[in-house]
C-alpha positions as CSV (number, residue, x, y, z in Angstrom):
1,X,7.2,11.2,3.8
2,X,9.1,13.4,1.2
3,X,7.2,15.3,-0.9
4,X,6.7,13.4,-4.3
5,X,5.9,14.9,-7.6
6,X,2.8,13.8,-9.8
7,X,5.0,12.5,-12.2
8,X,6.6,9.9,-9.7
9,X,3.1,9.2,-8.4
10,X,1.8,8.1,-12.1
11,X,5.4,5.8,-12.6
12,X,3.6,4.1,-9.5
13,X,0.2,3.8,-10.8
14,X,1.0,2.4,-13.7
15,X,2.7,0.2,-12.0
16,X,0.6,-1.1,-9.6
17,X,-2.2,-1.0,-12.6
18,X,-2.7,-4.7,-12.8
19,X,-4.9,-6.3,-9.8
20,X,-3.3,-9.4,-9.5
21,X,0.7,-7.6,-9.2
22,X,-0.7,-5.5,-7.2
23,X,-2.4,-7.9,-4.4
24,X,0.8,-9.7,-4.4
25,X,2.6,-6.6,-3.4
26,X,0.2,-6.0,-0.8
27,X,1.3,-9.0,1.0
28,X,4.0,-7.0,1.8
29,X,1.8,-4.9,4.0
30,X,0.1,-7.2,5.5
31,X,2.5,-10.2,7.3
32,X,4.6,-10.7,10.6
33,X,7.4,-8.7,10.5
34,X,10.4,-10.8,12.0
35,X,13.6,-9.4,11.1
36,X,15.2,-6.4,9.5
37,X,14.7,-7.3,5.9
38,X,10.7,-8.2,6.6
39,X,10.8,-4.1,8.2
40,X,12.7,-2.6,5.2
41,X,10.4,-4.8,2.7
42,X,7.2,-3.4,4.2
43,X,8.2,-0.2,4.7
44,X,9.0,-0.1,1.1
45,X,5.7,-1.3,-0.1
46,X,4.0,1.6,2.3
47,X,5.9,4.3,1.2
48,X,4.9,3.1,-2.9
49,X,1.3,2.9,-1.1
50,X,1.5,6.0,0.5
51,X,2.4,7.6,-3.0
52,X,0.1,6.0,-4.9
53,X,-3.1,7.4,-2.8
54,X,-1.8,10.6,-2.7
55,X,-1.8,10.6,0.9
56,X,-5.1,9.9,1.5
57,X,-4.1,7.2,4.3
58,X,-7.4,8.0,7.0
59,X,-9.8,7.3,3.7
60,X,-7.8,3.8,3.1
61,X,-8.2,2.9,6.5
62,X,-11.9,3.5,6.6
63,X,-12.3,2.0,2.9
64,X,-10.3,-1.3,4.3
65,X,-12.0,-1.4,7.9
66,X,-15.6,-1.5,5.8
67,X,-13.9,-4.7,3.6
68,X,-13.2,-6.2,6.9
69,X,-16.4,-5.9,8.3
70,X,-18.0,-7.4,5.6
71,X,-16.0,-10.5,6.3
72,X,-17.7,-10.6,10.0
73,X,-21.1,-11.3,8.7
């Protein structure tokens, strides 16, 4: 990924502010890919994402796999 300035980073924050927007944008992430379009819409959505955490990809992972596991019980 490019190198992205803070500026750009805040745009995205701001953004992606509002829970609800942003769970619906999430859905992006997280579906079947099937064609082309469904590729270039997620990787979209993970490159915002990407921004947005300041590269901090390992630490979402971990945070996500503990929300997970608290579905299991």
């Amino acid at each position: 990924m490019a190198t992205v300035n803070e500026q750009t980073r805040q745009v995205l924050i701001q953004g992606y502010r509002n829970e609800l927007f942003l769970a619906m944008k999430l859905k992006r992430m997280f579906f079947r890919i099937e064609s082309e379009s469904d590729r270039a819409i997620h990787n979209d959505m993970y490159d915002d994402l990407l921004i947005v955490i300041a590269g901090k990809r390992e630490e979402l992972l971990q945070d996500i796999s503990k929300l997970i596991m608290g579905y299991m019980r």
